[in-house]
LOKOLGU-348494 format. One record per residue (C-alpha): x, y, z; residue in one letter. Coordinates in steps of 0.001 Angstrom, whole numbers, plus 500000, padded with zeros to 6 digits. Example, Ala and Ser with C-alpha at 12.3 -4.5 7.8 and 13.67 -1.06 7.14 Angstrom:
// LOKOLGU-348494
     xx     yy     zz r
 512300 495500 507800 a
 513670 498940 507140 s
END
This chain:
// LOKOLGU-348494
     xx     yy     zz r
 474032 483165 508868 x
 477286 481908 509690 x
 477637 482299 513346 x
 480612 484358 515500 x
 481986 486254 518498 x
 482578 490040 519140 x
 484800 491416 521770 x
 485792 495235 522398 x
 489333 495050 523199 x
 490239 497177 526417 x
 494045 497322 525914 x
 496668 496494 523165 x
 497763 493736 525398 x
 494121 492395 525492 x
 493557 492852 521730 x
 496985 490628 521027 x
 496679 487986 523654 x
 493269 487300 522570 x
 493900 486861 518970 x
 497210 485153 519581 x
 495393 482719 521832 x
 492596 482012 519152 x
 493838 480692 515252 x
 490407 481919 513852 x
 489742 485656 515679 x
 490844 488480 513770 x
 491114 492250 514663 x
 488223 494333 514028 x
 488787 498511 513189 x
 486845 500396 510397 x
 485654 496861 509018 x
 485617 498334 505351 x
 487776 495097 504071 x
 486891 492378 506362 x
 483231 492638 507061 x
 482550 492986 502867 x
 485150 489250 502759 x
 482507 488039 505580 x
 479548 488459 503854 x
 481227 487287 499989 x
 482476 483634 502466 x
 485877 485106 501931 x
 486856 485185 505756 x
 485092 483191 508232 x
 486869 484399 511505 x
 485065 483065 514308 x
 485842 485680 516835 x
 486236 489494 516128 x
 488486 491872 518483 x
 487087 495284 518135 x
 490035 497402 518369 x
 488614 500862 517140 x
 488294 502293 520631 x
 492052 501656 521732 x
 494328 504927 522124 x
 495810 504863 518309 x
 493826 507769 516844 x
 496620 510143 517351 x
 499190 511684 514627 x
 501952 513430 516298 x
 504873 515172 515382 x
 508463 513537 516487 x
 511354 515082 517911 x
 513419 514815 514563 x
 510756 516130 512034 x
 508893 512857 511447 x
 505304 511906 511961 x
 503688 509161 513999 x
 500581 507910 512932 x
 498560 506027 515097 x
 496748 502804 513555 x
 493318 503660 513934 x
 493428 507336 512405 x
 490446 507630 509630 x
 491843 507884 506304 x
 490080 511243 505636 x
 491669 512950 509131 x
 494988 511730 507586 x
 494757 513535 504353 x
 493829 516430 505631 x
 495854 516544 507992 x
 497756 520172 508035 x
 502129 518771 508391 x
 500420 516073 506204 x
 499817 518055 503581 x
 502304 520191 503994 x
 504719 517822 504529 x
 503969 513993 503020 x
 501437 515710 500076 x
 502180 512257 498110 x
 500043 510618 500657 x
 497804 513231 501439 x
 496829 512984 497542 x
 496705 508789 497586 x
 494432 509067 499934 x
 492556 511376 498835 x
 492484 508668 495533 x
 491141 506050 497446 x
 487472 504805 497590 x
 484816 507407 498478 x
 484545 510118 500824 x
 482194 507673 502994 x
 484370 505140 503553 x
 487743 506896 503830 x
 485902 508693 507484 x
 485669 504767 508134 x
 488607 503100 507129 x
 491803 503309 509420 x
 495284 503475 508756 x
 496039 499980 509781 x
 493689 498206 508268 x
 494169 500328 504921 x
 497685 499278 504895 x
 495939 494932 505382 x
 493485 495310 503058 x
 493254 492240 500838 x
 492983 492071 496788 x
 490358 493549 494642 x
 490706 490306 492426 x
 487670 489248 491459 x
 488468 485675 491450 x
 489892 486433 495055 x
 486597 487682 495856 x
 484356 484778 493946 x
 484247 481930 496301 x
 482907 479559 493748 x
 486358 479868 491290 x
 489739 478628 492159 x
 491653 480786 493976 x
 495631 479495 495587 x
 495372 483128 497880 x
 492009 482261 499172 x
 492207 478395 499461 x
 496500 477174 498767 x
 496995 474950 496114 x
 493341 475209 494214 x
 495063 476783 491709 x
 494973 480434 490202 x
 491793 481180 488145 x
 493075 484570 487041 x
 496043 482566 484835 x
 494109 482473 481193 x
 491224 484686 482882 x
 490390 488315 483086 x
 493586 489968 483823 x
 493256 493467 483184 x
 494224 494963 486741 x
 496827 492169 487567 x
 500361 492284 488132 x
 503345 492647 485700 x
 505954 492809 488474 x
 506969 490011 490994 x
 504127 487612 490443 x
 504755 483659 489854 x
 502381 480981 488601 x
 500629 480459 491816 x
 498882 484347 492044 x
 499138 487289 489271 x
 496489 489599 491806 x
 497877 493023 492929 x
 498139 495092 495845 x
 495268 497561 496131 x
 496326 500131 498546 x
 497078 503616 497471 x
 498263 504658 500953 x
 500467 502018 501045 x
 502632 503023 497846 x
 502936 506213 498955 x
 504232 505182 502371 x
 506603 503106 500664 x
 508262 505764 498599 x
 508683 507720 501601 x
 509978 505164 503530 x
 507485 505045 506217 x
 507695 501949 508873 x
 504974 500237 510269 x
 504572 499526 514567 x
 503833 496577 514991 x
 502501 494767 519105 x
 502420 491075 520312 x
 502703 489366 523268 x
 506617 489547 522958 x
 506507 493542 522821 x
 506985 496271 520113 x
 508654 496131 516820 x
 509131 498512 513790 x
 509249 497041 509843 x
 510182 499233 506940 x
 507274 499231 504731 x
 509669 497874 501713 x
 509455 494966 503815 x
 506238 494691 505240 x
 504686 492998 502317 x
 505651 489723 500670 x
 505698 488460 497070 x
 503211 485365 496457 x
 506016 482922 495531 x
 504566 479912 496176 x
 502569 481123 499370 x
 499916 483662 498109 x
 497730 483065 500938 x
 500713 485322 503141 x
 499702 489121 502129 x
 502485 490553 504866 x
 505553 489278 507306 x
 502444 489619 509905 x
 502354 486701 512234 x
 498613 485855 513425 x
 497895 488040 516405 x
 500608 490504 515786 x
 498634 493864 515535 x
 499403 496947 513798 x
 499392 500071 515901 x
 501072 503100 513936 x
 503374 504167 511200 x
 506296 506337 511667 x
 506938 508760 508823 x
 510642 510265 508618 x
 511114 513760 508088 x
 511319 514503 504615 x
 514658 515481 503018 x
 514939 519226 502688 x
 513780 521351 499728 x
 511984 518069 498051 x
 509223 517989 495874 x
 506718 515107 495563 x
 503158 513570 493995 x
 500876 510673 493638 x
 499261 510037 490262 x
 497126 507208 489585 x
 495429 505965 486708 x
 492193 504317 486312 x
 489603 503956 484315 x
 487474 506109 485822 x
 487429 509433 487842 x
 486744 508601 491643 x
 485975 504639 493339 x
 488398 502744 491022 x
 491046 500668 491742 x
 494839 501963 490028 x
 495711 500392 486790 x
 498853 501944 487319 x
 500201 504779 490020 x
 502795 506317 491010 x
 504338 507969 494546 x
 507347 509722 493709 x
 509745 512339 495860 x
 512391 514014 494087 x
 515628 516182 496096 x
 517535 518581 493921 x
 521389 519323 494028 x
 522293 523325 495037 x
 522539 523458 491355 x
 518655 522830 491123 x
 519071 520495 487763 x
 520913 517421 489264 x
 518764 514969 491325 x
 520128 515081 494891 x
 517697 512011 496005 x
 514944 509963 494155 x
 512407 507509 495792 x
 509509 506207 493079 x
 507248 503375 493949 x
 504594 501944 491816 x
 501354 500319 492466 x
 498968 498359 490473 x
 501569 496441 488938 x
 502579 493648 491823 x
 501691 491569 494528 x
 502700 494550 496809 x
 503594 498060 496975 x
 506654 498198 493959 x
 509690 500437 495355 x
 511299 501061 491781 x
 515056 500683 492776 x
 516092 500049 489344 x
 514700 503621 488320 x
 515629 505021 491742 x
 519040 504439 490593 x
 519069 505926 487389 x
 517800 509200 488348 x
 520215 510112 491613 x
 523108 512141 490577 x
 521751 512345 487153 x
 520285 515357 485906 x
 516628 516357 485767 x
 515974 515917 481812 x
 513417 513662 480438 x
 516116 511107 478654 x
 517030 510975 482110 x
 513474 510228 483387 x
 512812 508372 480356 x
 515895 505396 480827 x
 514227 505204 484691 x
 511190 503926 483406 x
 512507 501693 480622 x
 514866 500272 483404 x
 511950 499654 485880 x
 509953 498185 483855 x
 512641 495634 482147 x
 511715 492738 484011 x
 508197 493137 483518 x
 506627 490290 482412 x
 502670 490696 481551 x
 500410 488673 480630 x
 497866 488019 477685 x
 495437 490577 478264 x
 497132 493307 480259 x
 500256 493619 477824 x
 499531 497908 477970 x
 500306 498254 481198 x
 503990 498372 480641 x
 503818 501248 478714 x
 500954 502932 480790 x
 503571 502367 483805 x
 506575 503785 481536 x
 504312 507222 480602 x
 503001 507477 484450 x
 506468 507212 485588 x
 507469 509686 483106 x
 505373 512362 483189 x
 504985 512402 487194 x
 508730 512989 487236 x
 509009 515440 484519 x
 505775 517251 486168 x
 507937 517072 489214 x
 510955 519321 488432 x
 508229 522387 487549 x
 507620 522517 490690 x
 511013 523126 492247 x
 511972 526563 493683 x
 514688 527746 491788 x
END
């Protein structure tokens, strides 16, 4: 039994001067990431701040058509969620994608968005691993690699991102509210997350005892039409080979594309916002050559590796078909 502290947190300002004050606590909310890394030896905080009970369980509508999300909302509340669903359906459907109906009532929105890799050599403490212990070395290079990145990964960690929530708040340009002891501070999702470069161990642009308490969701552009497909390799409690969040906005001649914002998981470190597609597919109509060069320009600098070499073109057909499936659903 490896021994530690618990604390309920009483304030925000409590939670964050606590943590900041101690290099081993860490925040406590729905625990479905963190306590499982406890009991594998993945995390060995010595002091837990339960922040669960602090005012954050509130999604609100803004002033401008947005949404604000507070950071302990249950995943299941959020996609079901009536402007949710009405309005953000790409991430009322990741959601939905995620895990099992059990743990989505646990899980919160903040920690969904900190959740750590399903890698399993992440998750094996007795294999090298540079994101679990820096500079041991990455086990997964020459290993099992079938979930692992084709985007943005270097020679020190190939693991990938496992949030579903996450991509779809990054195609939608959601930002993230983040608290410490120096006040309040907003960061686009696109650049909440970090590449491994050579520092794999550094998930996020989080600073220890910085704590997440919302996203803010901008109102979406009018008349657009939007999805989240994921594939896996089986029906319900899998982890995306490849998926796809994608919101599409139609010219008033309802065949040119207005606006375009695609992101990808399963395929990098973090998140993927698919720029290089993105920018294919505005002002260009809504045909599938036109769909078809997005993908194949995505997916360019892809570089996979011995063992997950079909990814590429499961990506390229995801991308695809979630656009083409797209424009059936405009109002014309």
């Amino acid at each position: 039994m490896i021994p530690f502290e618990y604390r309920r947190a009483d304030s925000i300002r409590n939670a964050v001067t606590t943590v900041a004050g101690r290099p081993g606590a860490a925040f406590l909310a729905g625990g479905t990431n963190l306590v499982d890394h406890m009991k594998l030896g993945v995390a060995a905080p010595d002091l837990l701040v339960d922040v669960s009970r602090l005012p954050l369980a509130e999604i609100e509508e803004t002033t401008d058509g947005g949404l604000r999300v507070g950071a302990a909302v249950r995943n299941s509340e959020l996609a079901a969620h009536p402007v949710v669903r009405l309005r953000y359906p790409a991430l009322s459907r990741a959601l939905l994608s995620g895990a099992s109906g059990q743990l989505r009532n646990l899980a919160t929105t903040g920690g969904n968005l900190l959740q750590r890799t399903r890698c399993v050599y992440f998750q094996d403490v007795t294999t090298p691993c540079n994101k679990r212990e820096p500079g041991s070395g990455c086990s997964a290079l020459g290993g099992y690699v079938r979930y692992h990145a084709v985007l943005g990964a270097s020679d020190q960690c190939v693991a990938v991102h496992p949030s579903d929530m996450a991509v779809a708040l990054t195609a939608l340009d959601a930002q993230v509210v983040v608290e410490d002891v120096d006040g309040v501070r907003r960061v686009p999702v696109t650049d909440f997350y970090r590449l491994p470069g050579d520092s794999p161990e550094r998930d996020t642009v989080l600073r220890h005892g910085q704590l997440i308490t919302g996203i803010e969701l901008p109102a979406p552009p009018a008349g657009v039409v939007a999805d989240y497909r994921k594939v896996r390799d089986r029906a319900s409690y899998a982890f995306a080979l490849v998926s796809v969040a994608a919101e599409l906005a139609f010219g008033t001649d309802g065949a040119t594309l207005r606006s375009a914002r695609v992101a990808l998981g399963g395929v990098a470190h973090r998140p993927w916002r698919a720029r290089l597609a993105e920018a294919e597919l505005v002002g260009a109509p809504a045909t599938p050559e036109t769909f078809e060069r997005a993908a194949r320009a995505e997916l360019a600098p892809a570089r996979p590796l011995e063992g997950n070499e079909f990814k590429v073109e499961l990506a390229r057909r995801t991308i695809v078909s979630t656009l083409r499936d797209l424009t059936g659903k405009v109002q014309r």
